[in-house]
LOVEX-957729 format. One record per atom (N, C-alpha, C): residue in three letters; x, y, z. Coordinates in steps of 0.1 Angstrom, whole numbers, padded with zeros to 4 digits, always signed. Example, Ala and Ser with C-alpha at 12.3 -4.5 7.8 and 13.67 -1.06 7.14 Angstrom:
2
Ala+0132-0057+0078Ala+0123-0045+0078Ala+0132-0033+0078Ser+0128-0022+0071Ser+0137-0011+0071Ser+0129+0000+0079
end
This chain:
217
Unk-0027-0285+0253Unk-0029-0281+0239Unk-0020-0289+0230Unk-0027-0293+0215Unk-0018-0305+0208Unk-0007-0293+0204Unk-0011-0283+0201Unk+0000-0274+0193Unk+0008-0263+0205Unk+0017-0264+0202Unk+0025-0256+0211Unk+0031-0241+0204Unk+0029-0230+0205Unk+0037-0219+0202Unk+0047-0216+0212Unk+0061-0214+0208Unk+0069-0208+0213Unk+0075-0194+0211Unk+0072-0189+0206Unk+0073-0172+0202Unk+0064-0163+0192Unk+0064-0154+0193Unk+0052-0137+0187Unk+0055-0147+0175Unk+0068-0150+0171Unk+0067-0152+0149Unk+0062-0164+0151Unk+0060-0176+0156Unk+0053-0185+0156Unk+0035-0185+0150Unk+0031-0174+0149Unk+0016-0170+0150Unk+0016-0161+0140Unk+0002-0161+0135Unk+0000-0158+0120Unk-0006-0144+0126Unk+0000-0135+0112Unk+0001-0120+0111Unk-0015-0117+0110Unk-0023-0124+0099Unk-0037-0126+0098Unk-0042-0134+0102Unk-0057-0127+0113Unk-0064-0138+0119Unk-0079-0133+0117Unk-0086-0146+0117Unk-0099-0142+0115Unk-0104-0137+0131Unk-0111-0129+0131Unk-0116-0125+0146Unk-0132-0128+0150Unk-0134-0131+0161Unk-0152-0134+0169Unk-0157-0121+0174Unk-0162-0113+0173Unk-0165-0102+0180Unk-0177-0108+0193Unk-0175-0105+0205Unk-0184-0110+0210Unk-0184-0104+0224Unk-0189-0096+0228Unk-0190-0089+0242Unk-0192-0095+0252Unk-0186-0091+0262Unk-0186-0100+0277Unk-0178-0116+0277Unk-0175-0120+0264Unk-0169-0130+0262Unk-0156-0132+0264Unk-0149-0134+0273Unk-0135-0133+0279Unk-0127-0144+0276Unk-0114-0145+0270Unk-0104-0156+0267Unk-0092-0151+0273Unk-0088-0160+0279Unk-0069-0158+0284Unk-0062-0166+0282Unk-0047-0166+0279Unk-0042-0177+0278Unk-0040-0184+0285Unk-0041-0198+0279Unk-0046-0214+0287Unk-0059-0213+0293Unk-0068-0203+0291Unk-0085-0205+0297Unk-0089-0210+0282Unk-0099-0220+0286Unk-0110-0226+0284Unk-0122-0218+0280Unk-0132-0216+0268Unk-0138-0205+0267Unk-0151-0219+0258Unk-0159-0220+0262Unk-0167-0235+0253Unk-0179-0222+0240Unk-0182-0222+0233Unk-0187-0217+0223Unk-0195-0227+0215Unk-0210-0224+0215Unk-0220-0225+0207Unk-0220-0215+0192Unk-0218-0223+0178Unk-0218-0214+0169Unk-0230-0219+0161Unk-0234-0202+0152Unk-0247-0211+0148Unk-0250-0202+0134Unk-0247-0186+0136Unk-0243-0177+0127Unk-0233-0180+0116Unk-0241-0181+0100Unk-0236-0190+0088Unk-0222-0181+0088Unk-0222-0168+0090Unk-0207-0164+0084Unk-0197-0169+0094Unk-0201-0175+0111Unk-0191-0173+0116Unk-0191-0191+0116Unk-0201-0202+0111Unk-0197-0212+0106Unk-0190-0214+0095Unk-0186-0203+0088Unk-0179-0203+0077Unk-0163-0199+0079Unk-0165-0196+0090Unk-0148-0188+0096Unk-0144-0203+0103Unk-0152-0209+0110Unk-0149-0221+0117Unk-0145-0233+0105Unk-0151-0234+0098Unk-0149-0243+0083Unk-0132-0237+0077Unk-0129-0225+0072Unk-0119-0224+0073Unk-0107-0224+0082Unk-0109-0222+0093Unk-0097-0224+0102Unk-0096-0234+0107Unk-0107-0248+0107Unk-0106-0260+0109Unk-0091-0267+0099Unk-0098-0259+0088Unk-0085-0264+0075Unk-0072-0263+0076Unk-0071-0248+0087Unk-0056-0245+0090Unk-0052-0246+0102Unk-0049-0235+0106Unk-0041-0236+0119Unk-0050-0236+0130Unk-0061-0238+0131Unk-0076-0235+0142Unk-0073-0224+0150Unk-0068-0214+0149Unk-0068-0199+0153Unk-0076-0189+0154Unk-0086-0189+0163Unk-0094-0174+0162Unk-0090-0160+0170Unk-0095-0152+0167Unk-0096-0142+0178Unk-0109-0138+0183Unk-0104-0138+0195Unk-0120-0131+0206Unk-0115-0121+0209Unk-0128-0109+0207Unk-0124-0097+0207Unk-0136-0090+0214Unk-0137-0079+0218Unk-0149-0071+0227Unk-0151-0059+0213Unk-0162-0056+0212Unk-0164-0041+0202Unk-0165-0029+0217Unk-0164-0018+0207Unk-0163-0003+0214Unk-0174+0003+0206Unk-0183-0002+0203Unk-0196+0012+0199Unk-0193+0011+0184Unk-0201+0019+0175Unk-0201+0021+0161Unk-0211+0012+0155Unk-0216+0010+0149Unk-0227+0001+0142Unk-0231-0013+0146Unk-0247-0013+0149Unk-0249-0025+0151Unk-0243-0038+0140Unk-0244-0034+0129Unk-0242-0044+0116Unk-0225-0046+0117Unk-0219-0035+0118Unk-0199-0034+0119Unk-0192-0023+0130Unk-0196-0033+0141Unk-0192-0022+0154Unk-0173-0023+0156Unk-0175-0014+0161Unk-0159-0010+0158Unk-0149-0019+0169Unk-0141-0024+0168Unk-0134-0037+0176Unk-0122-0030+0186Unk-0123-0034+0195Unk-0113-0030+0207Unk-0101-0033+0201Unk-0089-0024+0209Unk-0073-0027+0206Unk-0069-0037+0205Unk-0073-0046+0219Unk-0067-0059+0222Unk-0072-0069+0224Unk-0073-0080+0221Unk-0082-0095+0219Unk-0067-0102+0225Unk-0078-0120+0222Unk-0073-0130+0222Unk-0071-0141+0218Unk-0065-0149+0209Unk-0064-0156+0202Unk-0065-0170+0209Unk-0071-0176+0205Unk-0078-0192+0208Unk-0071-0206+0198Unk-0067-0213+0201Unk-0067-0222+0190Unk-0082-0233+0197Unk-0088-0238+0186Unk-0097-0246+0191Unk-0090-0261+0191Unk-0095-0264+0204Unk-0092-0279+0211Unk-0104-0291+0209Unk-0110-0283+0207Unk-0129-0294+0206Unk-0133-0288+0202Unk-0144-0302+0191Unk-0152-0294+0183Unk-0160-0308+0181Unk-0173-0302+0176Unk-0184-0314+0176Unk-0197-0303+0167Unk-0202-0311+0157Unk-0213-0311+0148Unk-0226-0313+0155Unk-0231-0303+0154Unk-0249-0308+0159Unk-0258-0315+0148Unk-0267-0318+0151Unk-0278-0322+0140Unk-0286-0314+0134Unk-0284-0298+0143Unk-0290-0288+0136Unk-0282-0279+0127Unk-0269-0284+0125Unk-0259-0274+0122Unk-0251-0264+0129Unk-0253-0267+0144Unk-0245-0260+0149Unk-0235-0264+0151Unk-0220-0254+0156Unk-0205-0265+0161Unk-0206-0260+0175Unk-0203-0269+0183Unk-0196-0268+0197Unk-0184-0266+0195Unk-0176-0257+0199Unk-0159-0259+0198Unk-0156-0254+0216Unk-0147-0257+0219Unk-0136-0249+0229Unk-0127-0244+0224Unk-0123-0226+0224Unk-0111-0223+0225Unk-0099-0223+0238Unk-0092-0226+0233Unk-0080-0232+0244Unk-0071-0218+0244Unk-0072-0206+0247Unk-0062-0195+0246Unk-0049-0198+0243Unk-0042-0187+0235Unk-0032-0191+0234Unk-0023-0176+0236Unk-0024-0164+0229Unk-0020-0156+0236Unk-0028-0144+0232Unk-0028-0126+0240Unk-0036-0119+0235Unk-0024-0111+0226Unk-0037-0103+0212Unk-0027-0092+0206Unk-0033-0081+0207Unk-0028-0072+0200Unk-0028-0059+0195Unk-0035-0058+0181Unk-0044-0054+0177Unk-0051-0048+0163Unk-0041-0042+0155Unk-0035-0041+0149Unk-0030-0029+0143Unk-0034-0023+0127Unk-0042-0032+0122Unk-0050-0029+0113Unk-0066-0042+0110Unk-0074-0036+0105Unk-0087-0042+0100Unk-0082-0046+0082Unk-0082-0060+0078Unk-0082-0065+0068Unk-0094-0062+0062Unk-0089-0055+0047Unk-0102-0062+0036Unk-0111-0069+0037Unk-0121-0067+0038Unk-0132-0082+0035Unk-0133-0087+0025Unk-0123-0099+0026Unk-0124-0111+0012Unk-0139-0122+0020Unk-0135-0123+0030Unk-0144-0134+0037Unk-0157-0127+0041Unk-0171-0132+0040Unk-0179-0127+0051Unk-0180-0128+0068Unk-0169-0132+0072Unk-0163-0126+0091Unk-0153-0115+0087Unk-0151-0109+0100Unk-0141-0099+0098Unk-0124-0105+0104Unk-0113-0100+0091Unk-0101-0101+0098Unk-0091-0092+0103Unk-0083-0095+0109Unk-0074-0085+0115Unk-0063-0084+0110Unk-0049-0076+0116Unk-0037-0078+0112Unk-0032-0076+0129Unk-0026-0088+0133Unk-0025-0091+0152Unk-0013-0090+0151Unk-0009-0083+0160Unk+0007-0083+0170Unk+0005-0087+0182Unk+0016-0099+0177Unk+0013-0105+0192Unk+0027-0102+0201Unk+0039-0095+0196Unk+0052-0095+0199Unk+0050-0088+0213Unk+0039-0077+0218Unk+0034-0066+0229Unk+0035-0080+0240Unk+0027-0092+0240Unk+0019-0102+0244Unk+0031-0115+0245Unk+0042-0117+0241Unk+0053-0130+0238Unk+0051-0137+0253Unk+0050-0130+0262Unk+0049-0136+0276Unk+0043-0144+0279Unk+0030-0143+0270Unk+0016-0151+0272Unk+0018-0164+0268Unk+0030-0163+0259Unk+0035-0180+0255Unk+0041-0189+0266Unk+0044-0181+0274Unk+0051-0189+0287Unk+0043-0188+0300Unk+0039-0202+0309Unk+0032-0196+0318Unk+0033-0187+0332Unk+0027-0183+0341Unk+0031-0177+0347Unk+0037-0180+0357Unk+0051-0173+0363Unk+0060-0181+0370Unk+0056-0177+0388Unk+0061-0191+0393Unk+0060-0193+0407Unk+0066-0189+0412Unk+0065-0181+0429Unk+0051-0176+0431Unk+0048-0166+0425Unk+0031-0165+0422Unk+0026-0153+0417Unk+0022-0142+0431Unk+0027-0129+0434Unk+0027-0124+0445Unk+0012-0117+0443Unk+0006-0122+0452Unk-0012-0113+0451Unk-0018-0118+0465Unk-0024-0105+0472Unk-0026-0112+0487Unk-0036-0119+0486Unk-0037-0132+0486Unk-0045-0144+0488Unk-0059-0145+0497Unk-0054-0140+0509Unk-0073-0137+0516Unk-0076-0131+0512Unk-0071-0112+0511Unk-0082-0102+0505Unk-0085-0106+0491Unk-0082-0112+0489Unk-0093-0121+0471Unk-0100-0126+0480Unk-0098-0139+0484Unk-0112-0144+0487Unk-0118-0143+0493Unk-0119-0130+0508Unk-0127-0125+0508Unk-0139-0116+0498Unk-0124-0105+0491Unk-0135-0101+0481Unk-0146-0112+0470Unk-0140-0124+0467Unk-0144-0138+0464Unk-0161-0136+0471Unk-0160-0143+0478Unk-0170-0142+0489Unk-0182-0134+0491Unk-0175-0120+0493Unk-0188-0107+0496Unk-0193-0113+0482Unk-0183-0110+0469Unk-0191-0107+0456Unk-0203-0117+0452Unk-0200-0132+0454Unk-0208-0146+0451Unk-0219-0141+0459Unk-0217-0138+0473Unk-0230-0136+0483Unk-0238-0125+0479Unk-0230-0116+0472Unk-0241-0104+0463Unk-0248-0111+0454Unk-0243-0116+0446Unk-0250-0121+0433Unk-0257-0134+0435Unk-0256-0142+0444Unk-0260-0153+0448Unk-0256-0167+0442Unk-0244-0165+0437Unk-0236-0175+0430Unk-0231-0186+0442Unk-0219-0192+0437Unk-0216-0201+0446Unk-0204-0209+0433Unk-0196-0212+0442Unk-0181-0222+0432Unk-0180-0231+0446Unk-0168-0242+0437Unk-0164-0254+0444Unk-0150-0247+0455Unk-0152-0249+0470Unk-0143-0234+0474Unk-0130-0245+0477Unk-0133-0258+0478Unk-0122-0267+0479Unk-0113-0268+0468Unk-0118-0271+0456Unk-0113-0264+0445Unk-0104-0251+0444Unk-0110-0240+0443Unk-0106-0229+0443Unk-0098-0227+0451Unk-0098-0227+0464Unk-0084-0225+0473Unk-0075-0237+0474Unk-0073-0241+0464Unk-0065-0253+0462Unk-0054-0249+0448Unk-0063-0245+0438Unk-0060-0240+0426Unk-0048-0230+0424Unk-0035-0233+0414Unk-0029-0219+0415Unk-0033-0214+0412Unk-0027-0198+0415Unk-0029-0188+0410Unk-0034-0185+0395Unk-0027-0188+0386Unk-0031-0190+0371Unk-0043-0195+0364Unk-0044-0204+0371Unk-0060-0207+0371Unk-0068-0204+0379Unk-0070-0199+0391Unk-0080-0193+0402Unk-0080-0179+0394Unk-0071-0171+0390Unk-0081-0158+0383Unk-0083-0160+0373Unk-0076-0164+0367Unk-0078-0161+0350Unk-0091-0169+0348Unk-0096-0181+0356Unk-0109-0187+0355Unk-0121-0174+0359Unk-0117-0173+0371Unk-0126-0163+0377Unk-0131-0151+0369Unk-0122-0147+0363Unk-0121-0136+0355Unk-0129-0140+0343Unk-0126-0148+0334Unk-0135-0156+0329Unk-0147-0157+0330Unk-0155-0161+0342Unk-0169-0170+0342Unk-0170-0161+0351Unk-0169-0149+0358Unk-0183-0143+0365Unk-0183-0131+0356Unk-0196-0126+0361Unk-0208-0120+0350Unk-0203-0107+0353Unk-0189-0099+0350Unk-0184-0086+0342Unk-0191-0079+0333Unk-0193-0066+0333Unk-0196-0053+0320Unk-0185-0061+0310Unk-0185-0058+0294Unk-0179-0057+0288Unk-0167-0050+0289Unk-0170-0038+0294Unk-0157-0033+0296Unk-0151-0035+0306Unk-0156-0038+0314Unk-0149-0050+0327Unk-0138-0062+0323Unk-0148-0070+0317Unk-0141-0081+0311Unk-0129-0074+0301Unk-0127-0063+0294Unk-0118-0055+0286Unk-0107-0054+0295Unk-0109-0049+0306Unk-0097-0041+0319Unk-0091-0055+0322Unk-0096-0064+0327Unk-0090-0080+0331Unk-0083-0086+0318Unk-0086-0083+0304Unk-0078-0088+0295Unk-0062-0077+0298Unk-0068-0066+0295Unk-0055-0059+0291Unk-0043-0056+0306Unk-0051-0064+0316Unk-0041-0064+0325Unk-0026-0065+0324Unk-0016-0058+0324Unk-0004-0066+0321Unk+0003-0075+0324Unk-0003-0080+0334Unk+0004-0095+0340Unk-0006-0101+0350Unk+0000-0112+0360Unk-0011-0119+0365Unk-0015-0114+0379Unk-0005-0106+0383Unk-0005-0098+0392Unk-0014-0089+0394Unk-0013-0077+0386Unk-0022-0069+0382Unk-0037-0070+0380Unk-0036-0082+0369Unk-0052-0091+0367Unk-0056-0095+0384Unk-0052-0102+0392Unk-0057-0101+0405Unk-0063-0089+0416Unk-0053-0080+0413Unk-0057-0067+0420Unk-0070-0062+0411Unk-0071-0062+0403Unk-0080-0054+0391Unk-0092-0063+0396Unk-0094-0077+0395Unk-0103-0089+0399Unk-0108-0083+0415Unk-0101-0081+0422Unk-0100-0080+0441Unk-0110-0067+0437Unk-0107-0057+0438Unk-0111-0042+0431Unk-0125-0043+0424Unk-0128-0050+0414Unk-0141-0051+0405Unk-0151-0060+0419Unk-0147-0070+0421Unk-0156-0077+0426Unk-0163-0070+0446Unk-0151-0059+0449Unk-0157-0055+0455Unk-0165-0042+0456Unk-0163-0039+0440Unk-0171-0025+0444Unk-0187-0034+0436Unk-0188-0047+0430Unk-0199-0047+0427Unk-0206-0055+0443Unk-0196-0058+0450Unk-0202-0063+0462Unk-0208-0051+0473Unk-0207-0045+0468Unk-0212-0031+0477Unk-0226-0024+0471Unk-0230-0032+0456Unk-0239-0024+0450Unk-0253-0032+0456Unk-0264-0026+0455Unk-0277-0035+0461Unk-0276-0051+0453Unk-0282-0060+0459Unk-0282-0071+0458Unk-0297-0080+0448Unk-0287-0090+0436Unk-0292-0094+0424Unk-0302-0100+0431Unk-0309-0112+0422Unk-0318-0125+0425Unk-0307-0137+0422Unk-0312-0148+0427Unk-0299-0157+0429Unk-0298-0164+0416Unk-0290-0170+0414Unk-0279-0178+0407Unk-0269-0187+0407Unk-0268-0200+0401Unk-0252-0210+0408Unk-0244-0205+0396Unk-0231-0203+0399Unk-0223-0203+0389Unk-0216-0219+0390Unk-0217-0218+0374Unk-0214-0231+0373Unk-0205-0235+0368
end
């Protein structure tokens, strides 16, 4: 990432937020986004200007038009970005760390903004330290049962290669979680936990009857 934060005051108190279900960011994951919706190209046009800061956030129910936004999100700086011909942006958010809601901003803008604490979260500025203790087979076993349920498939030379930091928080990421699924793997409190929580989810969906197939890609 070009920009580096080193601490919670480093990061702006107001942030514009994405609402977007099933859509999972961690810090230092990779999240690539198709935007195409004029108010949230208009949030992208602004934060291009500034600090390129968004938040990804899950809703909790309440109105299709202004559904009510979860506690905890995650804040993205974008790393790529590219213009279509049709007017859409490609961007990547590059995570940077997750916060706390503690209030819903006024709508001056047509997106919605927040008021983020990220002080709960300072950790997220630093990566996670070696070794991360998480038992390693029973993941990939559970790994395993769950792909062969769904009929997915990853690069396994890759993955059992990969630290820890990046084998869940990817994982966690890119397979196909409930919303509120993908909610419990955010608010994990560490990377530890996120693994057990990951080991746990993927085996109780590997026990449920079995999808039509799929590559994850």
């Amino acid at each position: 990432m070009a920009h580096s934060y080193v601490k919670a005051s480093d990061l702006p108190q107001a942030l514009p937020v994405f609402p977007l279900d099933g859509a999972l960011l961690l810090p230092r994951g990779q999240l690539p986004l198709n935007i195409f919706e004029p108010r949230y190209l208009n949030m992208i046009d602004d934060v291009m200007a500034g600090d390129r800061l968004i938040g990804m956030i899950q809703t909790t129910g309440g109105s299709r038009e202004r559904p009510a936004l979860a506690p905890i999100g995650c804040a993205g700086r974008i790393t790529h970005f590219a213009e279509t011909s049709d007017g859409r942006y490609l961007i990547t958010l590059t995570g940077v760390a997750r916060f706390r809601v503690t209030a819903e901003l006024p709508a001056a803008m047509p997106y919605r903004q927040v008021r983020a604490e990220f002080v709960s979260f300072e950790a997220d500025l630093s990566p996670a330290p070696e070794p991360v203790t998480f038992d390693r087979p029973a993941f990939f076993d559970a790994l395993r049962l769950y792909l062969e349920r769904r009929g997915l498939d990853v690069d396994w030379e890759t993955a059992e290669s990969a630290p820890p930091e990046a084998l869940i928080n990817s994982l966690a990421m890119a397979l196909p979680f409930e919303a509120a699924e993908k909610q419990a793997l955010l608010e994990a409190p560490d990377l530890e936990n996120r693994a057990g929580a990951l080991t746990t989810l993927m085996r109780i969906d590997a026990a449920e009857p079995g999808d039509g197939e799929t590559r994850l890609q």
